[in-house]
PAZA-482998 format. One line per 3 residues: number of its first residue (from 0); for each residue x, y, z of C-alpha. Coordinates in nm, 3 decimals, always signed. Layout:
NUM) X,Y,Z; ...
This chain:
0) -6.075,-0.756,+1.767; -5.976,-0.516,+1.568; -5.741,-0.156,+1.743
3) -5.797,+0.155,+1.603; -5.436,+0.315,+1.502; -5.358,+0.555,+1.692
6) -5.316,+0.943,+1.528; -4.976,+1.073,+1.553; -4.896,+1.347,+1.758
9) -4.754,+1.670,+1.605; -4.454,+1.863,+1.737; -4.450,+2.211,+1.537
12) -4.113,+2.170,+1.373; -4.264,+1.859,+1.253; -4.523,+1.987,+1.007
15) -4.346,+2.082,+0.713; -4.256,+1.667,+0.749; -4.634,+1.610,+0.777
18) -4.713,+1.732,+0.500; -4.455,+1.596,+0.277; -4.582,+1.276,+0.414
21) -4.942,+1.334,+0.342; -4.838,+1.415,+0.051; -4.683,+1.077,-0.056
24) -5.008,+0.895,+0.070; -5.153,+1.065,-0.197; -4.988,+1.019,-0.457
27) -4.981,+0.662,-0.339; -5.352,+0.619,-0.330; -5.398,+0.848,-0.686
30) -5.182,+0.570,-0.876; -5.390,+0.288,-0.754; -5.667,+0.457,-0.807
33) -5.578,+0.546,-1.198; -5.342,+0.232,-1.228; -5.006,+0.457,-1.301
36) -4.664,+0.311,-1.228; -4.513,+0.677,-1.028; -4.301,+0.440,-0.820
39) -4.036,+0.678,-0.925; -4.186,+0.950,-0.802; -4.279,+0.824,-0.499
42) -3.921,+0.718,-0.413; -3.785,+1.033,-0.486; -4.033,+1.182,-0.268
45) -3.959,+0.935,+0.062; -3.611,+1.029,-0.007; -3.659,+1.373,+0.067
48) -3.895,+1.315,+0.355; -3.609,+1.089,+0.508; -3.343,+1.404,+0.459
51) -3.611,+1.655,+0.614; -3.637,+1.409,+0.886; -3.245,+1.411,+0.920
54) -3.235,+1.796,+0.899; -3.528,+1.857,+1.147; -3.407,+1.626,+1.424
57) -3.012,+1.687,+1.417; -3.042,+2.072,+1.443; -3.321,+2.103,+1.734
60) -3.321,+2.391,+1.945; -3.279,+2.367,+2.300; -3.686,+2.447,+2.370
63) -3.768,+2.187,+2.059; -3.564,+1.932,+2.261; -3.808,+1.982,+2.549
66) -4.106,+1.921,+2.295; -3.960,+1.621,+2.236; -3.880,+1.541,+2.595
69) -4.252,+1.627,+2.718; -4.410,+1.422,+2.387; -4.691,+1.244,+2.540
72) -4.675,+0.932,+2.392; -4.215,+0.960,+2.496; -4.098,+0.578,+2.681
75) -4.166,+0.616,+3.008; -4.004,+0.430,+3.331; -4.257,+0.173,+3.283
78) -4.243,+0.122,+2.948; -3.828,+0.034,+2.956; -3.863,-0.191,+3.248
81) -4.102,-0.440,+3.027; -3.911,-0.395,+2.743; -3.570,-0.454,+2.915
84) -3.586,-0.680,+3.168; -3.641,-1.081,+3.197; -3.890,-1.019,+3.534
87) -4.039,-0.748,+3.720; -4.177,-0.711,+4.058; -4.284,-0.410,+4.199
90) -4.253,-0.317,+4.518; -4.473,-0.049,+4.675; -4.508,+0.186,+4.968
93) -4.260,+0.395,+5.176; -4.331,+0.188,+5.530; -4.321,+0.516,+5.685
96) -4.671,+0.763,+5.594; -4.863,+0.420,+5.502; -4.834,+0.604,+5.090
99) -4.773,+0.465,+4.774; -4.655,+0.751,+4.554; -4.769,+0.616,+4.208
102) -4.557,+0.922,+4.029; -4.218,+0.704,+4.166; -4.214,+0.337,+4.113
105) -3.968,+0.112,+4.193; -3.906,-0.262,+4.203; -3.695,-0.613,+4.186
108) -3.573,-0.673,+3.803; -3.317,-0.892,+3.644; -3.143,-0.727,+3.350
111) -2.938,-1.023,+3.137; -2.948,-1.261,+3.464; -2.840,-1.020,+3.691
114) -3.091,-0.922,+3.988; -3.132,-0.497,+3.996; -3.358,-0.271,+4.185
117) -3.489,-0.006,+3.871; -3.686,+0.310,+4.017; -3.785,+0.625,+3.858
120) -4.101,+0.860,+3.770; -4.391,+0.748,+3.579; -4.593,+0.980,+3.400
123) -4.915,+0.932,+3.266; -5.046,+0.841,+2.909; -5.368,+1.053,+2.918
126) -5.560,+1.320,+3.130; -5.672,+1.058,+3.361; -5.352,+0.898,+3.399
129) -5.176,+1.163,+3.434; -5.387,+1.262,+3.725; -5.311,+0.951,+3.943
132) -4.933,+0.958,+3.833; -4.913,+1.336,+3.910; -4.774,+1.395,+3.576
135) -4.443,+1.276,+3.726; -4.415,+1.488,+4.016; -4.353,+1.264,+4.326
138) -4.451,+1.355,+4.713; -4.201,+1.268,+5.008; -4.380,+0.959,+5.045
141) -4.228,+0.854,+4.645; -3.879,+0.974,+4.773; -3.910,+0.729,+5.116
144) -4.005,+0.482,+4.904; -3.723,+0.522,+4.625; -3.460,+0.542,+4.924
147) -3.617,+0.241,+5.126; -3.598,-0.018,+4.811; -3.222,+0.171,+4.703
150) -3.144,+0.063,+5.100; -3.280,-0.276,+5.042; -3.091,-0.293,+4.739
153) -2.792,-0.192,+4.872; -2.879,-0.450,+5.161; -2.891,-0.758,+4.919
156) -2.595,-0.662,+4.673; -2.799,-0.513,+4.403; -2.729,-0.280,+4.129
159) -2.923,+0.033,+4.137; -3.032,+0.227,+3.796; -3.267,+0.483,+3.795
162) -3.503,+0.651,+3.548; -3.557,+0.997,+3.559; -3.850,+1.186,+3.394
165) -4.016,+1.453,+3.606; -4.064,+1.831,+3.544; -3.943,+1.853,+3.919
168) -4.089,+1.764,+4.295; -4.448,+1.817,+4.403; -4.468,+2.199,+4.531
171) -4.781,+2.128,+4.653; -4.874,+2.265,+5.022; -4.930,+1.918,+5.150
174) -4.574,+1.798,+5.056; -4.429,+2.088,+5.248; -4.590,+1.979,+5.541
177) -4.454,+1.635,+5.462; -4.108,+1.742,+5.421; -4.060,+1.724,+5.077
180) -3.746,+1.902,+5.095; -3.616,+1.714,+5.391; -3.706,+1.389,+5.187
183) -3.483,+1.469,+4.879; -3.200,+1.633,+5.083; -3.167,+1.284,+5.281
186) -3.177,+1.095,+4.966; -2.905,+1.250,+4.832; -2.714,+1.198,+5.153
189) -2.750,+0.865,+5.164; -2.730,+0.843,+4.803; -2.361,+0.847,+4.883
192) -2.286,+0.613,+5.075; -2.443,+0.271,+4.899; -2.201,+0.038,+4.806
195) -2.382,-0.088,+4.534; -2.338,+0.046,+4.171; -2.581,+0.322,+4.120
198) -2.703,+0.427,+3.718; -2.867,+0.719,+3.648; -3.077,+0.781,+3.353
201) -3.238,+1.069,+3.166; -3.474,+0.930,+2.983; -3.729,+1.255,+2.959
204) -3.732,+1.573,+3.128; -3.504,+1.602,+3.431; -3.667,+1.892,+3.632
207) -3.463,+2.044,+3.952; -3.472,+1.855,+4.310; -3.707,+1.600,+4.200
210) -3.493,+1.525,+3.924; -3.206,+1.513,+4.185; -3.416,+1.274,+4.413
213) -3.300,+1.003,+4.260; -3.016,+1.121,+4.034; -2.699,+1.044,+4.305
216) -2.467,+0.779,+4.113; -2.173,+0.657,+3.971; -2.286,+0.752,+3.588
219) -2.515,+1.015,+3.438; -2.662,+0.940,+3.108; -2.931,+1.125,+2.881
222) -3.085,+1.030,+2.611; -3.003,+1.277,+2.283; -3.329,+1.467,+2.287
225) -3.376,+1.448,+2.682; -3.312,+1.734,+2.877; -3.138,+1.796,+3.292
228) -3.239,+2.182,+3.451; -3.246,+2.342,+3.778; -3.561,+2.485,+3.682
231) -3.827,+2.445,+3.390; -3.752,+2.716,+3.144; -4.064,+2.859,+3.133
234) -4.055,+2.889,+3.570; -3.690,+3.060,+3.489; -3.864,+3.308,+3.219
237) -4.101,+3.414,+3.482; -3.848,+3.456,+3.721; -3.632,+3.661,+3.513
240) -3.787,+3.795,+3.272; -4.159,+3.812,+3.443; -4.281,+3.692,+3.093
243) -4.338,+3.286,+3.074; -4.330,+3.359,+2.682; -3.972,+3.361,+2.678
246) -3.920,+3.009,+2.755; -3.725,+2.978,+2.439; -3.454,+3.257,+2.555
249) -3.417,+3.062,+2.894; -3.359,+2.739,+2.757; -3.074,+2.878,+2.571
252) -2.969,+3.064,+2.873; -2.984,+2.720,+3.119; -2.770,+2.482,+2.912
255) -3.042,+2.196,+2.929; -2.978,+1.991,+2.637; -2.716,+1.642,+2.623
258) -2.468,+1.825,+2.412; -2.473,+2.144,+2.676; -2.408,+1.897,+3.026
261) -2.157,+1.675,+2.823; -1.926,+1.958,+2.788; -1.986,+2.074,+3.129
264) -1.846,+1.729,+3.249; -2.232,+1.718,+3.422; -2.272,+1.432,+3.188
267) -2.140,+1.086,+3.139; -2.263,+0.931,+2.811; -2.561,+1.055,+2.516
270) -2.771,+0.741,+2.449; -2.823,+0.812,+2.055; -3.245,+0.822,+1.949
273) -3.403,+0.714,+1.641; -3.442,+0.991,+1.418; -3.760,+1.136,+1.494
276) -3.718,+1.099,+1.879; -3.758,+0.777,+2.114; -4.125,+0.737,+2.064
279) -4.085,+0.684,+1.731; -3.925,+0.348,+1.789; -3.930,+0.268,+2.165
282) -3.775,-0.099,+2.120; -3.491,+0.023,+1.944; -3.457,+0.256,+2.219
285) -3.502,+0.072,+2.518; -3.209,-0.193,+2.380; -2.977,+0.097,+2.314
288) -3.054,+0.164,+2.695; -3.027,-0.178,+2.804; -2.725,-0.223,+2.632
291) -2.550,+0.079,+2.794; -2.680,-0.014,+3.164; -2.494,-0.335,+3.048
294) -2.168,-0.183,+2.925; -2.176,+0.042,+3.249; -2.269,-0.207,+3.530
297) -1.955,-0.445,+3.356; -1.716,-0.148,+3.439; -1.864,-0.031,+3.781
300) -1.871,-0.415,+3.926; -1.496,-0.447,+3.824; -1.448,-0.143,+4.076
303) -1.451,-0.237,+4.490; -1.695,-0.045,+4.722; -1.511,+0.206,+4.866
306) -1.355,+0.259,+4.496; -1.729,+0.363,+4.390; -1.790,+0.555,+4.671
309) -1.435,+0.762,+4.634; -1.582,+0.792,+4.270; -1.906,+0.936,+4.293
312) -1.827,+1.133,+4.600; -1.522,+1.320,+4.323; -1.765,+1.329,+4.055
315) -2.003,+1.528,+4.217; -1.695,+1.743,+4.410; -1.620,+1.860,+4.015
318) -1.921,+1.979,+3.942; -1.929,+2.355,+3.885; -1.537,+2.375,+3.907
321) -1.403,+2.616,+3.652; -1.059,+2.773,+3.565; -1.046,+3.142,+3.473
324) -0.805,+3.196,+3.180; -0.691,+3.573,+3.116; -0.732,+3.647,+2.770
């Protein structure tokens, strides 16, 4: 049976590409049409779509980036565990409440041979989905859940790597009454003291302490247009500014972006995206990620227990650490 193709979604930046696009189509379907060789033409033309496609996406803004983060059709946690690992079983519920947070998954993969527990936040693909998955934001119950299968993990010998892609914890009134903030403050307690190697991953929008949640571990890495905040910038142009319109202004401000955490020494490692952003060719991405989970778990499994611990315990102690140079 035939699919219908999907429509592309537009970013604004993007237009200007758009059109040079729809453009080419046209001139495309005029020379069939009238039986005129303009293959010329129409080369020259793809050329410069290609360069405004190089321009666009290499000098993003930090409030673009978080277009691109937040595109709806962006890999999600899901997505990259069927495109990156040989099996998949998921494993549900927290064995605490009796709750399956769908906005958290988590299960038993093996990534090249090697058995790994992968966890992180789903978000949804459409209104409806994005209704059951919460758009991402998980309850306690997802954070129980996330720490019970790292424990079990940790239990059995097996990596960790997490996906993060949330615009931060529910703030709902029923997850304070759940502990929500008791359930991310143990995680990243105990977050500490696995043995195991533990791989964190940026692979949309990394929102505050439900970002955090599950973002304890021996390496930190984004992907280039993915971005890591204490707070959304719009919720920090409220807060500061009492005007949400000046999200733009606050995502300068926060530092959000790759680039921005990499010199902070927040970040480990940029995972390069296609130009035009990972949905634009989410198998290409997903191997550059499964190559670099690779690369990493090589050099954390050379390392002994208490050598990771000592690790991620000083990498988190250097956080925030800055020396004050008279001018």
């Amino acid at each position: 049976m035939a699919t219908k193709e999907r429509r592309p979604i537009l970013l604004d930046f993007e237009k200007p590409l758009a059109e040079l696009e729809k453009r080419i189509i046209q001139v495309h379907a005029l020379a069939e049409e009238n039986d005129v060789d303009v293959s010329a033409q129409i080369h020259q033309l793809e050329d410069r779509a290609a360069q405004l496609r190089q321009e666009i996406f290499s000098s993003l803004t930090p409030a673009q980036r978080l277009q691109v983060a937040r595109h709806p059709r962006r890999p999600s946690t899901l997505d990259y565990v069927q495109a990156i690992s040989d099996e998949w079983v998921e494993l549900h519920g927290d064995r605490g409440t009796g709750t399956d947070d769908p906005a958290l998954v988590g299960g038993i993969a093996r990534l090249e041979g090697q058995p790994v527990m992968i966890l992180g936040h789903q978000k949804g693909r459409d209104t409806k989905d994005n209704v059951l998955r919460n758009f991402g934001m998980a309850s306690p119950g997802g954070y129980r859940k996330a720490m019970r299968l790292m424990n079990h993990a940790n239990r059995f010998g097996m990596p960790i790597i997490t996906l993060i892609d949330t615009p931060g914890a529910w703030a709902g009134l029923e997850a304070e009454r759940l502990g929500q903030g008791e359930a991310i403050a143990y995680n990243l307690r105990e977050m500490f003291r696995l043995d195991v190697p533990i791989i964190c991953t940026v692979i949309g929008e990394g929102g505050s302490g439900g970002a955090l949640g599950i973002g304890v571990g021996d390496r930190l890495m984004m992907f280039e247009h993915s971005v890591y905040t204490v707070a959304s910038p719009e919720a920090c142009a409220a807060i500061l500014w009492k005007d949400a319109s000046k999200s733009a202004e606050a995502a300068e401000a926060l530092r959000i972006t790759a680039t921005d955490l990499l010199e902070l020494s927040i970040l480990d490692q940029i995972l390069p995206e296609p130009i035009g952003g990972a949905h634009s060719a989410p198998l290409q991405t997903a191997q550059t990620l499964k190559q670099a989970l690779l690369d990493n778990l090589y050099e954390l499994n050379q390392m002994t227990n208490e050598q990771r611990r000592d690790h991620r315990y000083q990498k988190f102690r250097r956080i925030g650490k800055f020396v004050e140079v008279s001018a």
